[in-house]
Phi, psi and omega in degrees: 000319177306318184300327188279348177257002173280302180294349165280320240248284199297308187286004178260328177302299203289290153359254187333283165310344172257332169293296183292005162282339171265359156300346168313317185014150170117155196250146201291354211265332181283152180268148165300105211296140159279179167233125188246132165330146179284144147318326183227049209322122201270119201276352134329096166109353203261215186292136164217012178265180193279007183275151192298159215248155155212060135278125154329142183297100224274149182306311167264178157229144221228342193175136155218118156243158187238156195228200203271147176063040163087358163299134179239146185245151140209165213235079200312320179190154176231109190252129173266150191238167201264157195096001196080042192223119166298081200231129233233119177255153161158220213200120157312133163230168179211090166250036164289164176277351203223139181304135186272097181249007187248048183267019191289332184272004160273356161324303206085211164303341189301159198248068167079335191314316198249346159095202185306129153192204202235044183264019189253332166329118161248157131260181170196139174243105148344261192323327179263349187048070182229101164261160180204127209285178151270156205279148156234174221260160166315318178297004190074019197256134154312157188247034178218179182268151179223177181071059158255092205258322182201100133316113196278136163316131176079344175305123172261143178226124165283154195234145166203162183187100200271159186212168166275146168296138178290160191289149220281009206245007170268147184245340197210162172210172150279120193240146206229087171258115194312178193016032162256145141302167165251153174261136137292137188205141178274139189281152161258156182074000000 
């Protein structure tokens, strides 16, 4: 029986090595495109779970508010995007003593599609006197960062949260995330 689980062993190997050897596919001759970094990491497909980002900090900041048991939100940009789209960044702190667990009220109303997240963020346009949610996927899941369940002291976390864009002629919105102060914050673009 050993010889025969050896020789199963050995032929699972000799497989196994010749499938990855036909993956290369593709003809050697041609070069490889490089890959090059994005200018920006776009946060659609990008981190959206509650784990620390090892992107750089971003520099500016456009808005900071604090919210309860030592959460700090800021808030690097709010940028229209091609497509109709608004999309508002920056970055979760816990500058507390204690791990931070009470993010079930950034949800908001949702119904579960996304889980822990920041999907309760509005904006509001004075001016145009208009609110406006974050967008979601066919599936009912934000157009935001998720999976935040429990923030460690000092953990920094990215925050993102896309919206349709206010009309090109608002400069500005008011941003709302439960348990934050509200922000004024300027649009770019």
């Amino acid at each position: 029986m050993a010889k025969f689980q050896g020789g199963a062993a050995l032929a699972v190997a000799a497989v196994l090595a010749l499938a990855l050897a036909g993956c290369g596919g593709g003809d050697g001759n041609k070069p490889k495109a490089e890959s090059k970094p994005q200018a920006s990491p776009s946060p659609v497909g990008g981190t959206q779970s509650g784990t620390p980002s090892t992107t750089p900090t971003p520099t500016q900041v456009i808005a900071t508010v604090n919210g309860e048991g030592g959460m700090v939100l800021t808030i690097n940009s709010a940028a229209r995007e091609a497509g109709g789209f608004l999309t508002v960044s920056g970055q979760l702190k816990n500058t507390g003593t204690a791990p931070f667990v009470n993010t079930a009220p950034w949800r908001g109303n949702e119904l579960n599609a996304s889980g822990v997240s920041v999907a309760g963020v509005t904006l509001v346009d004075k001016v145009g006197k208009k609110r406006y949610y974050v967008l979601r996927d066919t599936e009912g899941r934000c157009l935001c960062t998720t999976g935040l369940a429990i923030i460690e002291p000092g953990q920094v976390v990215p925050f993102f949260a896309q919206f349709p864009a206010p009309p090109t002629t608002t400069t500005e919105v008011e941003f709302s995330l439960p348990t934050f102060a509200t922000a004024t914050v300027k649009i770019s673009g």
